[in-house]
SEDREN-242427 format. One line per 4 residues: their letters; for each residue y, z, x of C-alpha. Coordinates in nm, 3 decimals. Example, Ala and Ser with C-alpha at 12.3 -4.5 7.8 and 13.67 -1.06 7.14 Angstrom:
% SEDREN-242427
as> -0.450 0.780 1.230 ~ -0.106 0.714 1.367
//
This chain:
% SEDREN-242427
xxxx> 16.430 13.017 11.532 ~ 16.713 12.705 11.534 ~ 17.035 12.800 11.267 ~ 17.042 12.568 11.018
xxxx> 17.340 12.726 10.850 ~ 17.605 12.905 10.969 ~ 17.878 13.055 10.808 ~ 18.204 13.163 10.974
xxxx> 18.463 13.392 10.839 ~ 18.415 13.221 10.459 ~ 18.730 13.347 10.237 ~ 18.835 13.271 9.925
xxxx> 19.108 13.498 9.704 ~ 19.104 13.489 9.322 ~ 19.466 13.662 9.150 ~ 19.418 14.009 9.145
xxxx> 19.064 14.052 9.380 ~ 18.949 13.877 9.681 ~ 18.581 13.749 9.632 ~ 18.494 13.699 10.046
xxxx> 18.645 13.858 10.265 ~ 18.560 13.678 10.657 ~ 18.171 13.638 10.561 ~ 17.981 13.541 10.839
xxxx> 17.596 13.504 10.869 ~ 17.357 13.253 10.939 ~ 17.015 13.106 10.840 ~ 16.691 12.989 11.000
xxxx> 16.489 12.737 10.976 ~ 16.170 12.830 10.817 ~ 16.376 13.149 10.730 ~ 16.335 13.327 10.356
xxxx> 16.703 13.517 10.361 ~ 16.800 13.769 10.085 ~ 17.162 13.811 9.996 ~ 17.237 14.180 9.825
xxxx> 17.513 14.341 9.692 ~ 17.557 14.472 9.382 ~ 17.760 14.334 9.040 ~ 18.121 14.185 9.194
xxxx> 18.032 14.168 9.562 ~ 18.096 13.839 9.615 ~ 17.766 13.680 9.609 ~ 17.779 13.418 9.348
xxxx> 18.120 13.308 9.499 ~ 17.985 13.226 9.878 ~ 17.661 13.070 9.713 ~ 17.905 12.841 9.538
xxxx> 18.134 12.766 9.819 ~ 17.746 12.652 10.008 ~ 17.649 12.433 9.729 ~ 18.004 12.258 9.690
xxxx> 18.113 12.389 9.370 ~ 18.403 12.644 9.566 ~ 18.668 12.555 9.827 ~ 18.699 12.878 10.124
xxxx> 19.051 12.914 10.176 ~ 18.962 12.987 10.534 ~ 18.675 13.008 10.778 ~ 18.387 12.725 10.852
xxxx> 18.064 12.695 10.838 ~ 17.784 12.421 11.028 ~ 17.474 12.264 10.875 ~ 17.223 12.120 11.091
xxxx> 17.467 12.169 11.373 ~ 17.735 11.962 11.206 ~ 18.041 12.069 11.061 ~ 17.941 12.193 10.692
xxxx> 18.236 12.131 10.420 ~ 18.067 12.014 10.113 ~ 18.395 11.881 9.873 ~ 18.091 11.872 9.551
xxxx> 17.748 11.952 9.478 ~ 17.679 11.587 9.531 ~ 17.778 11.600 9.866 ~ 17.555 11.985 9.960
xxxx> 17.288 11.831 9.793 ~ 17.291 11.449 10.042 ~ 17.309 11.734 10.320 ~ 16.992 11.859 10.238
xxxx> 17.132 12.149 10.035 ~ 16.948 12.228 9.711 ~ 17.000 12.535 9.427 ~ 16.834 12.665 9.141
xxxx> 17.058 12.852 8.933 ~ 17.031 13.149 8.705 ~ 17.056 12.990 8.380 ~ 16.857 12.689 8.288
xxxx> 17.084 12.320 8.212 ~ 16.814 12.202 7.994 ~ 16.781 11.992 7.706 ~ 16.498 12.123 7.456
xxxx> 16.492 11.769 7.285 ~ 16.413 11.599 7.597 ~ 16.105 11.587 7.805 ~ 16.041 11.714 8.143
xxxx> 16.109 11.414 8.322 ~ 16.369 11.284 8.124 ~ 16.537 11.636 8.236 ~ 16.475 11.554 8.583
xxxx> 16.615 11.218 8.587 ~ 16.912 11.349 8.400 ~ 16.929 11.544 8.790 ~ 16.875 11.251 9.010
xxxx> 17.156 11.012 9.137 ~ 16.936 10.734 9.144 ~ 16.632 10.846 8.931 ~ 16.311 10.612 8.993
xxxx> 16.154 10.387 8.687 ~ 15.990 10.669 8.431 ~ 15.635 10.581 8.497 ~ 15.714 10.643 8.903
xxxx> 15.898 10.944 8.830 ~ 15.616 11.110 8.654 ~ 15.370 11.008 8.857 ~ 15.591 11.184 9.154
xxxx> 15.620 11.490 8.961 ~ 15.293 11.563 8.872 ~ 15.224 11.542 9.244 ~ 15.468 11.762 9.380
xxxx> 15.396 12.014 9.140 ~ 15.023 12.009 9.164 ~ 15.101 12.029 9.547 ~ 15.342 12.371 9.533
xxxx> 15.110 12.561 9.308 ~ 15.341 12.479 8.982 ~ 15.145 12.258 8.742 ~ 15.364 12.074 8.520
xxxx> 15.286 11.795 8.245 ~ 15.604 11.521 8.282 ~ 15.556 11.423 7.896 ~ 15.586 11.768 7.762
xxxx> 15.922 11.850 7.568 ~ 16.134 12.147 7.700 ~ 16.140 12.302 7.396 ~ 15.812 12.367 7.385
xxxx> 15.783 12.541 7.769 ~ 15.778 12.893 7.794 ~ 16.053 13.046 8.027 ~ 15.836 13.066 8.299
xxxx> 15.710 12.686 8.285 ~ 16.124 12.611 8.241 ~ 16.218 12.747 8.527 ~ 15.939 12.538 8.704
xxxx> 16.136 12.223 8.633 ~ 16.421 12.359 8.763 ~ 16.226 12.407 9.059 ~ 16.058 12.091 9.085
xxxx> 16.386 11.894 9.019 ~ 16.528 12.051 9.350 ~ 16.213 11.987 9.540 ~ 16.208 11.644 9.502
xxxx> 16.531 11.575 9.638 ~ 16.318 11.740 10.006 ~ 16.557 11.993 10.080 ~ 16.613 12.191 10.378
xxxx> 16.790 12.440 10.220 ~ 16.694 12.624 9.857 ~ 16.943 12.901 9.728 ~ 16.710 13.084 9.437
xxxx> 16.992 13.316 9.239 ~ 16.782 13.535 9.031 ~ 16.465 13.340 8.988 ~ 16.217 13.577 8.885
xxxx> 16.434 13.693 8.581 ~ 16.221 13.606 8.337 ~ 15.937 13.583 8.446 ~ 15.583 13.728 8.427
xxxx> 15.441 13.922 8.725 ~ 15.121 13.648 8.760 ~ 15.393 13.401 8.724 ~ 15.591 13.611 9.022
xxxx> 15.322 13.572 9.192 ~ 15.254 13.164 9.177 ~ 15.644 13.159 9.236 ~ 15.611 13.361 9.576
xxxx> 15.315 13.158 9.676 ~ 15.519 12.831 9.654 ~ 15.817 12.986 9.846 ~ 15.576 13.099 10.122
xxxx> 15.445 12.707 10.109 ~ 15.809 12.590 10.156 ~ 15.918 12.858 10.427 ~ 15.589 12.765 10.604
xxxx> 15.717 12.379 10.653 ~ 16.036 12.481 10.773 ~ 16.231 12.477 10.461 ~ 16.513 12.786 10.461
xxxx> 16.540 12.975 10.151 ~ 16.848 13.122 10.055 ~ 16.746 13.390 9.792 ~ 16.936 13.625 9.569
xxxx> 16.751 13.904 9.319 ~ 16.834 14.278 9.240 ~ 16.471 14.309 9.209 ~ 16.484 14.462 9.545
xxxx> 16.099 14.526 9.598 ~ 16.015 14.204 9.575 ~ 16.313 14.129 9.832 ~ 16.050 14.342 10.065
xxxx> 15.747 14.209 9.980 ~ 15.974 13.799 10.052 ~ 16.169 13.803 10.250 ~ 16.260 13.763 10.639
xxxx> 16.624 13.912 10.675 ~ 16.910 14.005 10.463 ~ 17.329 14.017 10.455 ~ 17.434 14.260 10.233
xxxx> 17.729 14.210 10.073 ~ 18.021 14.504 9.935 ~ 18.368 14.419 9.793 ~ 18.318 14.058 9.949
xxxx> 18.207 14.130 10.316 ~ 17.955 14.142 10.486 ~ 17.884 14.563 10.575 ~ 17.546 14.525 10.684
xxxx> 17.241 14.280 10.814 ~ 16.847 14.381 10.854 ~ 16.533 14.366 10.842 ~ 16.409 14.457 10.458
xxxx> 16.064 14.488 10.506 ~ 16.197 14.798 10.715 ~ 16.374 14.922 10.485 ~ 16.282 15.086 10.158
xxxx> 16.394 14.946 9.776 ~ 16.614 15.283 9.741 ~ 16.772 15.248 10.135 ~ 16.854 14.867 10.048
xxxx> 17.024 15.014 9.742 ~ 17.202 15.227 9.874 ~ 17.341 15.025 10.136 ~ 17.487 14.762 9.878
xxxx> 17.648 15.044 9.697 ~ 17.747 15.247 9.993 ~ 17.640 15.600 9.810 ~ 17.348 15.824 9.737
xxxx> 17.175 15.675 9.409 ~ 17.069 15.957 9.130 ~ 16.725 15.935 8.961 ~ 16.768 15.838 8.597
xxxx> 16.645 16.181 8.393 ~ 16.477 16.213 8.091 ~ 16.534 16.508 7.892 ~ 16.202 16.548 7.730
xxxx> 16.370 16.597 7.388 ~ 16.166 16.616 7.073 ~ 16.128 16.326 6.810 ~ 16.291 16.379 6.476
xxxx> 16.236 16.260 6.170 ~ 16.210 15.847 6.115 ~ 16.533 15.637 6.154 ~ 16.467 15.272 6.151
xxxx> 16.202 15.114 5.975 ~ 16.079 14.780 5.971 ~ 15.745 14.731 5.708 ~ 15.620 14.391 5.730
xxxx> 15.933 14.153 5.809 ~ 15.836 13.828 5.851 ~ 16.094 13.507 5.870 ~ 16.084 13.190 5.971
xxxx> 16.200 13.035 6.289 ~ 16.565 12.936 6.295 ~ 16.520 12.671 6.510 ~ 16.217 12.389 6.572
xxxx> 16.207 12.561 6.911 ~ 16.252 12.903 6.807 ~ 15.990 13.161 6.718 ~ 15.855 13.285 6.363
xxxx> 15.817 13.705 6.258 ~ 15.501 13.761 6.167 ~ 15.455 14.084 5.974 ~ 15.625 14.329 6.200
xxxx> 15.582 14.650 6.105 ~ 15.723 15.000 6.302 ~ 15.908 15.311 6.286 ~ 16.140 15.440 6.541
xxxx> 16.241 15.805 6.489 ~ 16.542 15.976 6.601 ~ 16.566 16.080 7.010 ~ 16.228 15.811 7.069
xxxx> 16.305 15.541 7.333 ~ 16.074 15.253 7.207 ~ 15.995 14.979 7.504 ~ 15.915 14.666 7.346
xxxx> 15.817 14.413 7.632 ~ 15.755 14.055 7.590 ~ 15.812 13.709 7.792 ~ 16.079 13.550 7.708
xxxx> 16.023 13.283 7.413 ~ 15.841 13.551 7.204 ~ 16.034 13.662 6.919 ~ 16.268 13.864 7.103
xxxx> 16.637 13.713 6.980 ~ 16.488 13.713 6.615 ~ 16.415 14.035 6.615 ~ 16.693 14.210 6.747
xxxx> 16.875 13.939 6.498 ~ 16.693 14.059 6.199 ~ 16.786 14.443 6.309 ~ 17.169 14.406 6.350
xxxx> 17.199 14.212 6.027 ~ 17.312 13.837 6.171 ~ 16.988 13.713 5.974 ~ 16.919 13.878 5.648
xxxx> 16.501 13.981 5.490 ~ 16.364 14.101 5.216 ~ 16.341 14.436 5.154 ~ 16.179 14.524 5.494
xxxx> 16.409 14.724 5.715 ~ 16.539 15.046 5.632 ~ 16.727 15.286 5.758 ~ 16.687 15.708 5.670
xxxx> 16.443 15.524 5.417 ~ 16.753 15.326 5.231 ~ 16.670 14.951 5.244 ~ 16.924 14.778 5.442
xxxx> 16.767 14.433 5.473 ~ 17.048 14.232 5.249 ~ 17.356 14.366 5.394 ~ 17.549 14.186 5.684
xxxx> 17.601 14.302 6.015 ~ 17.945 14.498 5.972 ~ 17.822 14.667 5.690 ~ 17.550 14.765 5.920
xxxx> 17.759 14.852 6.202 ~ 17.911 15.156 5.957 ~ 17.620 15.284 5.854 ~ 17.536 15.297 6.302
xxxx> 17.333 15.019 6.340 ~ 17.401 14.847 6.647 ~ 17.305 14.614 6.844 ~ 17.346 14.473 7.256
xxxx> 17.192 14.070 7.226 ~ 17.087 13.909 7.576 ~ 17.305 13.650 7.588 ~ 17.627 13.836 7.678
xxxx> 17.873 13.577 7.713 ~ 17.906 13.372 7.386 ~ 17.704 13.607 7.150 ~ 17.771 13.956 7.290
xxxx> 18.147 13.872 7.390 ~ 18.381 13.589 7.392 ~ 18.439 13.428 7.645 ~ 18.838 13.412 7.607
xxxx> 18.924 13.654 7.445 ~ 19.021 14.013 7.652 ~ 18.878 14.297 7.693 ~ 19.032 14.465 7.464
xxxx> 18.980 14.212 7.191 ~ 18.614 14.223 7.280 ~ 18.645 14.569 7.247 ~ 18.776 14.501 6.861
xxxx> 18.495 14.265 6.779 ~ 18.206 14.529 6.756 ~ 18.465 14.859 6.747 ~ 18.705 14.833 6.467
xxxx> 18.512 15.025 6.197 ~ 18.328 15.260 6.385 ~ 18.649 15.366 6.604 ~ 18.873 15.292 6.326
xxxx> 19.072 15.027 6.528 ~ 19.290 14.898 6.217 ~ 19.494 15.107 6.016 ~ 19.611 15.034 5.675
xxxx> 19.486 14.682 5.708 ~ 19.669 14.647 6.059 ~ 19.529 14.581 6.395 ~ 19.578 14.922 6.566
xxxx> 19.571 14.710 6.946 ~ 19.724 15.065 7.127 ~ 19.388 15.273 7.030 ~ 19.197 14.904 7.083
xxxx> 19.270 14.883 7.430 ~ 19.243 15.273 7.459 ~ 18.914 15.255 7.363 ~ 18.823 14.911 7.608
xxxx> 18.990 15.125 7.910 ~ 18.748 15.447 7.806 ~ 18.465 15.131 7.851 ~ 18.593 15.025 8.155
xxxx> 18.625 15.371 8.311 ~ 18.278 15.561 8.201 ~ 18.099 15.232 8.273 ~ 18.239 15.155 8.620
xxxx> 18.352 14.780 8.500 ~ 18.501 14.636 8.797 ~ 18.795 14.423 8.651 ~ 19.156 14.422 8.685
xxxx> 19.215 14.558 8.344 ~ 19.168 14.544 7.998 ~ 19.342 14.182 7.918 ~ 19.083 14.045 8.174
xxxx> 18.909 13.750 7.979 ~ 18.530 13.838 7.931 ~ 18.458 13.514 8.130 ~ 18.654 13.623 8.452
xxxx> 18.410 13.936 8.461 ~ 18.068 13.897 8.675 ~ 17.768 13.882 8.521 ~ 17.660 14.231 8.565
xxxx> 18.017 14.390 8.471 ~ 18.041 14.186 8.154 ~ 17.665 14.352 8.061 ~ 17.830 14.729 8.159
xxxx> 18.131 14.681 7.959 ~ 17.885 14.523 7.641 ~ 17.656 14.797 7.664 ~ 17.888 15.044 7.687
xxxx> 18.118 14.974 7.381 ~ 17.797 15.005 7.172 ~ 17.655 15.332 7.344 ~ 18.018 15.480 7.327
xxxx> 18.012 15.439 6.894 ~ 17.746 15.721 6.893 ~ 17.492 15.466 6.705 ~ 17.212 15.591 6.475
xxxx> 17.020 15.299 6.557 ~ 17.097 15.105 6.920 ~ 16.860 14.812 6.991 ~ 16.919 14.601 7.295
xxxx> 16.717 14.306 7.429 ~ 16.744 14.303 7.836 ~ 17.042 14.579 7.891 ~ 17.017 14.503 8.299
xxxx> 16.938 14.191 8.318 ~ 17.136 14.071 8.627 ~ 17.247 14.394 8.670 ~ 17.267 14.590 9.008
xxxx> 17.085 14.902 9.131 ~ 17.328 15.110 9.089 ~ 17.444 14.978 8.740 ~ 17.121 14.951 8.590
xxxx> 17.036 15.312 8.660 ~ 17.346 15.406 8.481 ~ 17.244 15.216 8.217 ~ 16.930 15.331 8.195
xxxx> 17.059 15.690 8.162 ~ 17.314 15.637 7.902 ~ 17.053 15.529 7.715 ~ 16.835 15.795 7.780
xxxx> 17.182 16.035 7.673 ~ 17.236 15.828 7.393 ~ 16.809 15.974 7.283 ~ 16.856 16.278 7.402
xxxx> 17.166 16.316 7.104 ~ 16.971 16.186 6.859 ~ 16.964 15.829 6.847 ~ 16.682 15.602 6.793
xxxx> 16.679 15.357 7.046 ~ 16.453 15.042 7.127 ~ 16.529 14.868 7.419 ~ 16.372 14.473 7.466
xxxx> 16.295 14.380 7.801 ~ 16.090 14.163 8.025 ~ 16.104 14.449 8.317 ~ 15.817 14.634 8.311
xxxx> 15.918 14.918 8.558 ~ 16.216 14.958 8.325 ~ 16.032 15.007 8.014 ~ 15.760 15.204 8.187
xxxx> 16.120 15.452 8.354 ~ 16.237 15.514 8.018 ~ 16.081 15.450 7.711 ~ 15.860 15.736 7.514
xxxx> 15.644 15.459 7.327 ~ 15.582 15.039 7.369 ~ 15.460 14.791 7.200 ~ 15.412 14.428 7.289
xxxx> 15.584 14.087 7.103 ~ 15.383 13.813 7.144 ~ 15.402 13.503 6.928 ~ 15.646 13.694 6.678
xxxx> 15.355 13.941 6.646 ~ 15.427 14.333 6.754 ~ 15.132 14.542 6.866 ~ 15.113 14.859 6.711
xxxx> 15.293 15.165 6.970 ~ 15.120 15.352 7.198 ~ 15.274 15.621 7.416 ~ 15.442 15.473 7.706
xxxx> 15.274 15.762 7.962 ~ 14.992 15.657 8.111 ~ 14.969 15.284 8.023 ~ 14.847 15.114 8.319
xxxx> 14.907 14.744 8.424 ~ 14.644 14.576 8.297 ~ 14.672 14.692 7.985 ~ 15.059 14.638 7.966
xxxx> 14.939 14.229 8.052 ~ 14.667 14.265 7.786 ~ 14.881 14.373 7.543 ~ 15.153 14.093 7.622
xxxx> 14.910 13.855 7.634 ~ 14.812 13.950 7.242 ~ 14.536 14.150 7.270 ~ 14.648 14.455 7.077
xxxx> 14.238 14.631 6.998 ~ 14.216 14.779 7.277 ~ 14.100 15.143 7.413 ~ 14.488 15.223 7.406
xxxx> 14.609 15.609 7.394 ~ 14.644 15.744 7.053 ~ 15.022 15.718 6.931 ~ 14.993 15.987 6.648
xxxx> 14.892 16.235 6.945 ~ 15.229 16.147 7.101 ~ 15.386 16.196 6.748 ~ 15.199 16.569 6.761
xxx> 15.342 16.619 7.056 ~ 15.700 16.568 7.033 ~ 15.731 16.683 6.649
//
């Protein structure tokens, strides 16, 4: 197959770490091409430097057997060059083609335009209605005009970072299907995932990235999810381990909360009602859109109820979130930079946000900011945070470090009650399986934990029990063993009568 890209000994330094370190590789034409490496690699940086948003300091690289410099996205994008990025740039107020045009250099009258949408996206397998407003799309149907946007500008490059995030696994599916279409015409797809089974079941050929260069290239199809892991990490990956512990008595309890939406896009709580008992791991799975940041809002105390959510039986509905936080009541939100940290402030004054009652962190009214940044370098150290210290701003961290170093300043409080909505999302291999098990630790000592998530095979690893949000409805639990796919998809779908295991034997059983 003819290179359409090649990269050439790409470098580019940042004080304190260098991010690519003489990456060289090169893509096809007609080519689906994975790039691995775990959190801090250096993947997001050479994706960047492709797309125009980056300068190298050194090395070159051709497009189309030109030279290949792009100064701005404008520029990658007139090449040929097209990306759809992690996080949605969106406006909810605004329909889907008034989103798209906001994309376009020269966007076409809006009649044209929708016309031209509707046609492409009937034509890739990704159905979209050009008058619908953003706000009302679920995430999968979002990331569709994200997708559609960059295929209308006829690419002959995509780079995908993360795109199957949050999605469904029928929506997987249609996504794969359309990237099959594109490869099939000749389009090369640059694409980046830690979901590394579906890196088999895509793609052509990967460069694996580790501490910015390139340490490996192959086929992954030949390779299996845990080999591919293990070469981005460069060690032997241990299996996550339950500890089979029994259930204790009930910790949190939520009887028939119900609150409005906070936004005209956001999602009501319908009479949610469960119980969570010490050492259970309850998987609540859901697609995005669903009622997930409400409820893990209503939990931690940032909205307040009615008498509907107690803790050791005590009704804890009307008190605030610090007040919360003392009694061990915690809490790990998905969006981790803005609502889980800030982005300016250090480490160690991230560290002070959620820690200062709970690891006594001011004394005598003072900030205590020796123990502080004691207790963000005991973060940094058990959670293998790859920064350059504690007064690192949260925003200079990776995506996947900042979610270690969030995660683990609530696990390390010793929490009653820990609820977190998507602990690995963007997360590596190797990070999400540690993780995983200090979650499982934090159950095994007694902690009631409910993790959100839109990863199946996570919740299915680790949880004891699930239930299913759909609409700001939750299904009643059922033990977690056993549960097969289609009734996971039933149950997310909001079909919660079904011939479902019975959770009071799995109450019997660990009693």
């Amino acid at each position: 197959m003819t290179a359409l890209l090649r990269v050439a000994g790409l470098t580019k330094a940042y004080p304190g770490v260098v991010a690519n370190d003489d990456v060289s590789f090169e893509i096809a034409e007609g080519e689906v091409h994975a790039l691995l490496g775990e959190n801090g690699a250096g993947k997001s940086t050479l994706v960047k430097m492709i797309y125009g948003l980056v300068r190298p300091d050194s090395g070159t690289m051709t497009f189309g057997g030109v030279p290949f410099a792009p100064p701005e996205p404008r520029a990658a994008r007139s090449a040929g060059v097209a990306m759809v990025f992690q996080h949605f740039s969106l406006f909810e107020a605004l329909t889907v083609a008034e989103n798209i045009a906001l994309g376009m250099e020269d966007p076409p009258k809006m009649r044209d335009l929708a016309a031209r949408i509707t046609q492409v996206s009937q034509a890739y397998g990704l159905p979209l209605d050009p008058s619908r407003l953003v706000g009302t799309l679920s995430a999968g149907e979002r990331q569709r005009v994200e997708i559609i946007r960059c295929l209308l500008q006829e690419p002959k490059l995509l780079i995908m970072d993360e795109p199957t995030s949050v999605l469904t696994p029928q929506e997987v599916d249609i996504l794969f299907a359309t990237l099959r279409k594109l490869r099939d015409e000749g389009t090369a797809i640059l694409y980046i995932s830690h979901k590394l089974e579906e890196i088999r079941a895509l793609c052509d050929s990967a460069t694996i990235l580790r501490l910015g260069k390139v340490v490996a290239t192959c086929d992954p199809r030949e390779k299996s999810a845990r080999e591919l892991a293990e070469m981005m990490v460069g060690k032997t990956l241990q299996q996550t381990k339950s500890a089979g512990n029994a259930f204790g008595a009930p910790v949190l309890e939520l009887r028939g909360l119900s609150q409005p939406a906070t936004t005209p896009f956001g999602t009501p709580l319908r009479d949610i009602s469960l119980e969570v008992r010490a050492g259970e791991v309850l998987g609540i799975g859901g697609v995005a859109g669903n009622g997930q940041d409400e409820l893990l809002s209503a939990i931690s105390g940032e909205r307040r109820a009615e008498d509907a959510i107690f803790l050791h039986g005590t009704p804890i509905s009307k008190i605030g979130p610090a007040a919360r936080r003392q009694l061990g009541v915690l809490s790990g939100p998905e969006e981790r930079l803005g609502h889980a940290a800030a982005p300016d402030m250090s480490l160690t004054e991230n560290a002070l946000l959620t820690g200062s009652v709970r690891e006594k962190l001011t004394r005598n009214g003072f900030l205590d900011w020796a123990k502080t940044r004691a207790f963000a370098e005991r973060i940094i150290e058990t959670f293998d945070v790859r920064t350059p210290g504690p007064e690192a701003a949260a925003r200079a961290l990776s995506g996947g470090n900042l979610q270690k170093f969030v995660i683990g300043r609530e696990v390390l409080q010793r929490p009653e009650v820990l609820i977190v909505n998507q602990p690995t999302w963007g997360v590596d291999a190797s990070a999400a399986a540690a993780i995983r098990q200090a979650l499982l630790d934090l159950a095994a000592g007694g902690t009631a934990v409910v993790v959100i998530s839109q990863d199946l095979d996570e919740l299915m690893e680790i949880s004891d029990t699930f239930a299913a949000l759909n609409g700001g409805r939750l299904s009643g639990k059922v033990p977690a063993a056993g549960l097969t796919v289609e009734q996971i998809g039933l149950m997310l779908g909001g079909a919660h009568d079904m011939d479902l295991p019975d959770p009071n034997a799995e109450a019997v059983l660990h009693a």
